[in-house]
PDB file of N, CA, C and O in Angstrom, chain B, residues numbered from 101:
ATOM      1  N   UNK B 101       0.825  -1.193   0.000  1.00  0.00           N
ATOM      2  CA  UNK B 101       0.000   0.000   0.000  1.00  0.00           C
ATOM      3  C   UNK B 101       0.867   1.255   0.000  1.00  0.00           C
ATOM      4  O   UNK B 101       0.639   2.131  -0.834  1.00  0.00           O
ATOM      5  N   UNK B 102       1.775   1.378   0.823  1.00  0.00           N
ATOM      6  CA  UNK B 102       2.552   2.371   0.675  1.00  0.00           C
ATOM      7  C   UNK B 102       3.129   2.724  -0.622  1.00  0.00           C
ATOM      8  O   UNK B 102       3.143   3.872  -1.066  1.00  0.00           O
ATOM      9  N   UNK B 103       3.681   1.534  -1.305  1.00  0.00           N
ATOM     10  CA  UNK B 103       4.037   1.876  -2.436  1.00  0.00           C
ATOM     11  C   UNK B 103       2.863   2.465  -3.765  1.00  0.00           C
ATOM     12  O   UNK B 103       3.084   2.874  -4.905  1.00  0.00           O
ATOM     13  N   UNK B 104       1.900   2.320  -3.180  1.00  0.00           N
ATOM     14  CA  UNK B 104       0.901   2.807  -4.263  1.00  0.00           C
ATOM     15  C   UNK B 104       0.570   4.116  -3.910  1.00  0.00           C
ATOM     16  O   UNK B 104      -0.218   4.707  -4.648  1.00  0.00           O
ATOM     17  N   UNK B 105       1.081   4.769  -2.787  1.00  0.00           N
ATOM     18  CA  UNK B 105       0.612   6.297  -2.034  1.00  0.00           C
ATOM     19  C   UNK B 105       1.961   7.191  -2.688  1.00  0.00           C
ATOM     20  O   UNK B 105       1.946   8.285  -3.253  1.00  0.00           O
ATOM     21  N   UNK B 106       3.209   6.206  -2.355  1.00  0.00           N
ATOM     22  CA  UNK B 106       4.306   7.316  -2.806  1.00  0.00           C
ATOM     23  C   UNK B 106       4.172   7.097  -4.251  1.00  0.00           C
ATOM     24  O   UNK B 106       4.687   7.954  -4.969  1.00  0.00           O
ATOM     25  N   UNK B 107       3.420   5.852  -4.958  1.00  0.00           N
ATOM     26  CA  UNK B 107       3.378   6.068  -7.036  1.00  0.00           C
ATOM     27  C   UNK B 107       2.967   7.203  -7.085  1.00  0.00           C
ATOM     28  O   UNK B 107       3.655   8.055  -7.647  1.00  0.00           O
ATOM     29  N   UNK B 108       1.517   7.590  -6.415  1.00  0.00           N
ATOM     30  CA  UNK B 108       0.844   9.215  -6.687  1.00  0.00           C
ATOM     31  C   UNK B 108       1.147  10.056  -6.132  1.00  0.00           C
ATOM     32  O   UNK B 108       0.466  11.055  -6.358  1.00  0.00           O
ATOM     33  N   UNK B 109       1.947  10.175  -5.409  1.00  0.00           N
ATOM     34  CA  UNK B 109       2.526  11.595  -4.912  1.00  0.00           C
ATOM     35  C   UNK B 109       3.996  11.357  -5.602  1.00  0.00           C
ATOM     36  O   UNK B 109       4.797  11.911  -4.849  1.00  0.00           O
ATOM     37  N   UNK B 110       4.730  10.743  -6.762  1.00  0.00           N
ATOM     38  CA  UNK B 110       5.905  11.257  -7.379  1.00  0.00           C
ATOM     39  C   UNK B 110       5.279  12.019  -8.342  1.00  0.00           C
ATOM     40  O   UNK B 110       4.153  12.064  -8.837  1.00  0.00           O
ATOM     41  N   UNK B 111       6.692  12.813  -8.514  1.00  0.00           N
ATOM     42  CA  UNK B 111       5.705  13.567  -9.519  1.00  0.00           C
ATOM     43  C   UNK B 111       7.078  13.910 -10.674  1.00  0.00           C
ATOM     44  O   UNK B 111       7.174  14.781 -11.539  1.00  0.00           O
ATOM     45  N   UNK B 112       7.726  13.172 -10.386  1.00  0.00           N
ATOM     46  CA  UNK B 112       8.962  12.647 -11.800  1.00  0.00           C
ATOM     47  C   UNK B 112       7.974  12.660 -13.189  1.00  0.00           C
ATOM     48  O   UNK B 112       6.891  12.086 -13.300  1.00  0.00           O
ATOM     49  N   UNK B 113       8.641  13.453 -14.173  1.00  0.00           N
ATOM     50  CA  UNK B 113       8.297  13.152 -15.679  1.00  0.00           C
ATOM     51  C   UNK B 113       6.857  14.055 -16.017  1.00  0.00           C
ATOM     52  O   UNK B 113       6.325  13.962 -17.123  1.00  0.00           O
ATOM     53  N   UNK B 114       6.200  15.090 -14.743  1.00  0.00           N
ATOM     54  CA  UNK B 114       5.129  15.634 -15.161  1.00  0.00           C
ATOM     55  C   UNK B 114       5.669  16.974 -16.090  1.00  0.00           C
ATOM     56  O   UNK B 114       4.931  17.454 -16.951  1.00  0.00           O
ATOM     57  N   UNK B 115       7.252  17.610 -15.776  1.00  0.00           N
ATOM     58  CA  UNK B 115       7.353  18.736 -16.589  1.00  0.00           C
ATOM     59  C   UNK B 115       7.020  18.056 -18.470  1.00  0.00           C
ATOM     60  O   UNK B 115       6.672  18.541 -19.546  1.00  0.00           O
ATOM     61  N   UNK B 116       7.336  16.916 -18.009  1.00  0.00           N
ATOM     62  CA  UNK B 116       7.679  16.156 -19.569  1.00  0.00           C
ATOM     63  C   UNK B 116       6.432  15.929 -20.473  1.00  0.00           C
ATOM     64  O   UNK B 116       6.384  15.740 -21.688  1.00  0.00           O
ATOM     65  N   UNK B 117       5.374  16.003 -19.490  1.00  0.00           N
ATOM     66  CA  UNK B 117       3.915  15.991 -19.781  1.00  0.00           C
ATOM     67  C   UNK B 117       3.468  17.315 -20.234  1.00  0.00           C
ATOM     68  O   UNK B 117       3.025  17.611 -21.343  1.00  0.00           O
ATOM     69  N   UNK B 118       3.628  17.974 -19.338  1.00  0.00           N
ATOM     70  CA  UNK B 118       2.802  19.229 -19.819  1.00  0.00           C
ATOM     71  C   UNK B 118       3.588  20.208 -20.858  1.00  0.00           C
ATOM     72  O   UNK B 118       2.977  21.198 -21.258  1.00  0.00           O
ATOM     73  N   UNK B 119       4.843  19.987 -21.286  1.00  0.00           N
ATOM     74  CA  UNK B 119       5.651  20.686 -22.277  1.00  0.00           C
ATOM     75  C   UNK B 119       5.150  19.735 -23.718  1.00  0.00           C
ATOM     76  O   UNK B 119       5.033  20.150 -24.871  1.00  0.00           O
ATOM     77  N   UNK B 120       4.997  18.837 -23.378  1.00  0.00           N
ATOM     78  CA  UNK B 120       4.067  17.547 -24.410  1.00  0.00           C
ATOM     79  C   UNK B 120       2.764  18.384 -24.960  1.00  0.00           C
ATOM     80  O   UNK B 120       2.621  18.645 -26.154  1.00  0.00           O
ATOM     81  N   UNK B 121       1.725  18.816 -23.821  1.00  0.00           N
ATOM     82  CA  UNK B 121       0.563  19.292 -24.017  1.00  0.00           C
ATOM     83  C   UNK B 121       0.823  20.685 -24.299  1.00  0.00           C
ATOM     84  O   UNK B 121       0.005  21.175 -25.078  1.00  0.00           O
ATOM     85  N   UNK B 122       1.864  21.579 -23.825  1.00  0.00           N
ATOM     86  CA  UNK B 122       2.020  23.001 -24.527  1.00  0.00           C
ATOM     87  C   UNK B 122       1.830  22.404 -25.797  1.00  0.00           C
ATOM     88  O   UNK B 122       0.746  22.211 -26.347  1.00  0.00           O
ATOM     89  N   UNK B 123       3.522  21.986 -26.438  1.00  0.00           N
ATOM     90  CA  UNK B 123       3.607  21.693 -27.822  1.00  0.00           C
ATOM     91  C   UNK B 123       2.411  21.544 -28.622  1.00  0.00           C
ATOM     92  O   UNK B 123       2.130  22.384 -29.478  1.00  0.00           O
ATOM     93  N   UNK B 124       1.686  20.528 -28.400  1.00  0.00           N
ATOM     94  CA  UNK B 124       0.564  19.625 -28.466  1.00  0.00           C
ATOM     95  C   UNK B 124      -0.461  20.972 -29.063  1.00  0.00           C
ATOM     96  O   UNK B 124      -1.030  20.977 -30.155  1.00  0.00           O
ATOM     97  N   UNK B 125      -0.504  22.017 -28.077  1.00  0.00           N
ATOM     98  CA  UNK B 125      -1.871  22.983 -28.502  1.00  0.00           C
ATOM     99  C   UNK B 125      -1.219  24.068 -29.354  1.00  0.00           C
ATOM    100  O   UNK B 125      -1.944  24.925 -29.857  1.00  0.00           O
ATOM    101  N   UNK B 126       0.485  24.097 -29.608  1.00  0.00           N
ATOM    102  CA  UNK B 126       1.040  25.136 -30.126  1.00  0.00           C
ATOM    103  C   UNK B 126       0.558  24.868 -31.743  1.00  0.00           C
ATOM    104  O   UNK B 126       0.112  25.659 -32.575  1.00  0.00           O
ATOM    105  N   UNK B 127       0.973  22.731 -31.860  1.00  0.00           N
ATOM    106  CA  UNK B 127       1.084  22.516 -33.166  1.00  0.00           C
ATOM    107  C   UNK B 127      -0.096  23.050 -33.223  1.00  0.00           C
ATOM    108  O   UNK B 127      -0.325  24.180 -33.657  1.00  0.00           O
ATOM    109  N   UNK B 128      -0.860  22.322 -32.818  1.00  0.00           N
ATOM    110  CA  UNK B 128      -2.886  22.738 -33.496  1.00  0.00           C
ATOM    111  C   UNK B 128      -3.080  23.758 -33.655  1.00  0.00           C
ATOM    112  O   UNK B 128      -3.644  23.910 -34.738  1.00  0.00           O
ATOM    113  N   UNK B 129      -2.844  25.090 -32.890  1.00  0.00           N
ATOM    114  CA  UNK B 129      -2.831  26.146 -33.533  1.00  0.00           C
ATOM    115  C   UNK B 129      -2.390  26.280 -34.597  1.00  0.00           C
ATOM    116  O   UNK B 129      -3.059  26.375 -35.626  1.00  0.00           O
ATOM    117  N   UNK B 130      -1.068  26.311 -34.507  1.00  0.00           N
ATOM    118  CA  UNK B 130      -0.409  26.956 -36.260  1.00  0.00           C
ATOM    119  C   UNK B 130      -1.147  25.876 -37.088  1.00  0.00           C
ATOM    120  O   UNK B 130      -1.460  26.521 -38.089  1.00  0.00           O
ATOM    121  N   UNK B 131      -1.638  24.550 -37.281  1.00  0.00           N
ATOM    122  CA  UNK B 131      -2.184  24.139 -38.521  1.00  0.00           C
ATOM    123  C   UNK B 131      -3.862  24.362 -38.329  1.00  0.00           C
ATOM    124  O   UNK B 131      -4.524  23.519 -38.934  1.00  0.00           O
ATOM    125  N   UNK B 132      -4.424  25.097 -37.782  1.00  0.00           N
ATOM    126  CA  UNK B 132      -5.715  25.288 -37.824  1.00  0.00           C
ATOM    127  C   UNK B 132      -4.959  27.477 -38.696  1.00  0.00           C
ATOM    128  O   UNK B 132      -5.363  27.840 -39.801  1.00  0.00           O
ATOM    129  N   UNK B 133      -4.273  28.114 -38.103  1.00  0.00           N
ATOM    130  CA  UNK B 133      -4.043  29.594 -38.635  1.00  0.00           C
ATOM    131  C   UNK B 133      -3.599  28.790 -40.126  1.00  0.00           C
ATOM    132  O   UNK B 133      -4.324  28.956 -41.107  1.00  0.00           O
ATOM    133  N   UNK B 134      -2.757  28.192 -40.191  1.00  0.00           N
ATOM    134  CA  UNK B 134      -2.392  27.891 -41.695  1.00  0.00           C
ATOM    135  C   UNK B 134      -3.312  27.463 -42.939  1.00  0.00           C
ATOM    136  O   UNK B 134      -3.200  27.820 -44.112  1.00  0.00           O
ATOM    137  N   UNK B 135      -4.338  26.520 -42.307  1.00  0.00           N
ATOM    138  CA  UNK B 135      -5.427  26.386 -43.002  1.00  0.00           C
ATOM    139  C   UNK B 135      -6.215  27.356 -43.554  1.00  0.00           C
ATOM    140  O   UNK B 135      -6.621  27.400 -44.715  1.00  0.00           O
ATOM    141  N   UNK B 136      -6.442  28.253 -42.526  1.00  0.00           N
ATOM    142  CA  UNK B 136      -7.320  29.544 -42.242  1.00  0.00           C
ATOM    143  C   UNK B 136      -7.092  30.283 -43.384  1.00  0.00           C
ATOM    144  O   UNK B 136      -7.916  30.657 -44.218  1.00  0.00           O
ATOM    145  N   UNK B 137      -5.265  30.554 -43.327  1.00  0.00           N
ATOM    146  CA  UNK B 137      -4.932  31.821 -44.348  1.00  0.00           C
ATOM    147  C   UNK B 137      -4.699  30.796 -45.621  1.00  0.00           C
ATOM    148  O   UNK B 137      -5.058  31.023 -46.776  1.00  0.00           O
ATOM    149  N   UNK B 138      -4.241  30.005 -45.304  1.00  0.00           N
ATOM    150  CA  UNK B 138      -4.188  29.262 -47.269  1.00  0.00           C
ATOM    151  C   UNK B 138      -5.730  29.095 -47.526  1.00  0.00           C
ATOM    152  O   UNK B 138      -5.788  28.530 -48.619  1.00  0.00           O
ATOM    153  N   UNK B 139      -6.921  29.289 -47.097  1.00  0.00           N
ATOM    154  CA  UNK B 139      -8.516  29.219 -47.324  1.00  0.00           C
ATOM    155  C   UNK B 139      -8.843  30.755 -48.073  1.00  0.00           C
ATOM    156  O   UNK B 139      -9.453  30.971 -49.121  1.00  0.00           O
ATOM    157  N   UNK B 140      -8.200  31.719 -47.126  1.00  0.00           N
ATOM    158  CA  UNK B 140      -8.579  33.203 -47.235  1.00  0.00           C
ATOM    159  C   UNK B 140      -7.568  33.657 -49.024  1.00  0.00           C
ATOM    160  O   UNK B 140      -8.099  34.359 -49.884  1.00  0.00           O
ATOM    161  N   UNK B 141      -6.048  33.021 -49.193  1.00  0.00           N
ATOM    162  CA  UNK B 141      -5.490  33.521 -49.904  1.00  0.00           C
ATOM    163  C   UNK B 141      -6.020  32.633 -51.053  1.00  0.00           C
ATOM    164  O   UNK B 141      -5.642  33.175 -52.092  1.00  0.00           O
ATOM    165  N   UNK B 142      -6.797  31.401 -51.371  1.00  0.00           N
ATOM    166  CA  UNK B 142      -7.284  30.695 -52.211  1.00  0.00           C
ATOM    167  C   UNK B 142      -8.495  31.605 -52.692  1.00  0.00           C
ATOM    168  O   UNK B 142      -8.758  31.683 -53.892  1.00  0.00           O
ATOM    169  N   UNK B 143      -8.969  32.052 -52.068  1.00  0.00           N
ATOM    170  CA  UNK B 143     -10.440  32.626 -52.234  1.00  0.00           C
ATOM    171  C   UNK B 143     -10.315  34.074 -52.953  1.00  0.00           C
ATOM    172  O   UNK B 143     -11.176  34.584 -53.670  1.00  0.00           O
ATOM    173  N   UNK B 144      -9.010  34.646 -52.595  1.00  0.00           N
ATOM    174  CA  UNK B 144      -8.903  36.295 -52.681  1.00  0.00           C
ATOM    175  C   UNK B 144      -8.065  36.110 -54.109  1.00  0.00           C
ATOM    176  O   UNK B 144      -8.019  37.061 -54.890  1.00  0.00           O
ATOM    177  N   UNK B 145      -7.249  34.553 -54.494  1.00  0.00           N
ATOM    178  CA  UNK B 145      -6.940  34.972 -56.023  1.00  0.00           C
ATOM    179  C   UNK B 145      -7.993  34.130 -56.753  1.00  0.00           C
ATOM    180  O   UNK B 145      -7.784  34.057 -57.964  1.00  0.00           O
ATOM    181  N   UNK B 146      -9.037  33.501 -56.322  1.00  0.00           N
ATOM    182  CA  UNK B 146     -10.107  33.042 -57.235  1.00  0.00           C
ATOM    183  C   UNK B 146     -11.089  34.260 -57.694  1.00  0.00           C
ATOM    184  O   UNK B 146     -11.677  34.486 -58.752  1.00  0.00           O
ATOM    185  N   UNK B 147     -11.007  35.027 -56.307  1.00  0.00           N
ATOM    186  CA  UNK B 147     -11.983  36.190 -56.935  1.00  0.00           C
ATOM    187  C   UNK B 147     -11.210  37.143 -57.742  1.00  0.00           C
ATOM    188  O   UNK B 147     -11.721  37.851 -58.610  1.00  0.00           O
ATOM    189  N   UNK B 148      -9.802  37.140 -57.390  1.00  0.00           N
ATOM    190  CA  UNK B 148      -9.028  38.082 -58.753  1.00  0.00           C
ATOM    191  C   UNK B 148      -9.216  37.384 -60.017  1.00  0.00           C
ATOM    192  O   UNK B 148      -9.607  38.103 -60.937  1.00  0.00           O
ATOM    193  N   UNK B 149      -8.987  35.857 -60.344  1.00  0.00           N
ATOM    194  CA  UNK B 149      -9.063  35.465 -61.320  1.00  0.00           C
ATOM    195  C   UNK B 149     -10.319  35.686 -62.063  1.00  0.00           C
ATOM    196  O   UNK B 149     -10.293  35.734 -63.293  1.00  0.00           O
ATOM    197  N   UNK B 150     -11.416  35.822 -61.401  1.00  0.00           N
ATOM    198  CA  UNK B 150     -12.491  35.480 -61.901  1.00  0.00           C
ATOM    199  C   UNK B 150     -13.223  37.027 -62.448  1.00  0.00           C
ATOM    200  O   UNK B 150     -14.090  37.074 -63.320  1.00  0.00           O
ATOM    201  N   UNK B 151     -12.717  38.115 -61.799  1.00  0.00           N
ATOM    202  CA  UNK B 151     -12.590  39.390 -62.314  1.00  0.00           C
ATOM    203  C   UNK B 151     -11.855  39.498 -63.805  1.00  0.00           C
ATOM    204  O   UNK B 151     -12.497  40.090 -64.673  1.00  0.00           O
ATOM    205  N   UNK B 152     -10.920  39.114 -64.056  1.00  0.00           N
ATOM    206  CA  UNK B 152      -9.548  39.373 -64.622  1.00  0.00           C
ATOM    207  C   UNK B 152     -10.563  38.540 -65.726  1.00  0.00           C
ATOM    208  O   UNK B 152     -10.704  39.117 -66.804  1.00  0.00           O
ATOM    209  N   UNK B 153     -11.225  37.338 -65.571  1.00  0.00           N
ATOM    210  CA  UNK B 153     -11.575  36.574 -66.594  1.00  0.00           C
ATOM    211  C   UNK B 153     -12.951  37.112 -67.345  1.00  0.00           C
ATOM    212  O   UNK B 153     -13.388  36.822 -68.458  1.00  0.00           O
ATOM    213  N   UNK B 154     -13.413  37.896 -66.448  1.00  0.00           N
ATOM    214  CA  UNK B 154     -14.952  38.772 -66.495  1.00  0.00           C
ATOM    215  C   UNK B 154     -14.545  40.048 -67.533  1.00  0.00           C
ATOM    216  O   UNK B 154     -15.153  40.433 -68.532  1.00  0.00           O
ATOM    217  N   UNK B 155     -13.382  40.525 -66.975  1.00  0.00           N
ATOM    218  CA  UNK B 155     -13.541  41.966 -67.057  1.00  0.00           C
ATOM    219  C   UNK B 155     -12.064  42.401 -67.708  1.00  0.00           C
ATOM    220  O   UNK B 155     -11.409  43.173 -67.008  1.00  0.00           O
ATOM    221  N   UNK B 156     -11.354  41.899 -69.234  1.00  0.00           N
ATOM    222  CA  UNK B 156      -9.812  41.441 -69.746  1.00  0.00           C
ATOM    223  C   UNK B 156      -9.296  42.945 -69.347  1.00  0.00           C
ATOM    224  O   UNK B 156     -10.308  43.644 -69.399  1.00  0.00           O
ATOM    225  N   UNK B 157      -8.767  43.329 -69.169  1.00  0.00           N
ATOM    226  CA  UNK B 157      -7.416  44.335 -69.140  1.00  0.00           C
ATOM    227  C   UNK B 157      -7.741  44.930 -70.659  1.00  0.00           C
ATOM    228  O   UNK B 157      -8.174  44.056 -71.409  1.00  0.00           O
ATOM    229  N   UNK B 158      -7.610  46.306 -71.281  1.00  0.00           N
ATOM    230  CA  UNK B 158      -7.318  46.660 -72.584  1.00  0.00           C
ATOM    231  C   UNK B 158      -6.128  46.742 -72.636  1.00  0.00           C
ATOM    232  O   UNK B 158      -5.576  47.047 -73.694  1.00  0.00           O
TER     233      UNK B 158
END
């Protein structure tokens, strides 16, 4: 029994955890912003193209 009281009160390897779970929410961010702006910059030269194809340059 004792040995099952001092398993949960070590607390070895938790920095290793939660620098895991920083990382963890850093990646997901940047590939949820990356999605975001490659969505926004897809859209902003479809609508240039589609001007440009509407409306030729003299």
């Amino acid at each position: 029994m004792k040995k099952l009281i001092a398993f949960f009160k070590e607390e070895d390897g938790l920095e290793t955890v939660e620098y895991g779970i920083i990382l963890g929410l850093i990646v997901a961010g940047t590939i949820g912003l990356v999605v975001t702006i490659g969505n926004w910059v897809n859209t902003s030269f479809t609508n240039v193209s589609t001007e440009l194809t509407a409306n030729p340059p003299n």
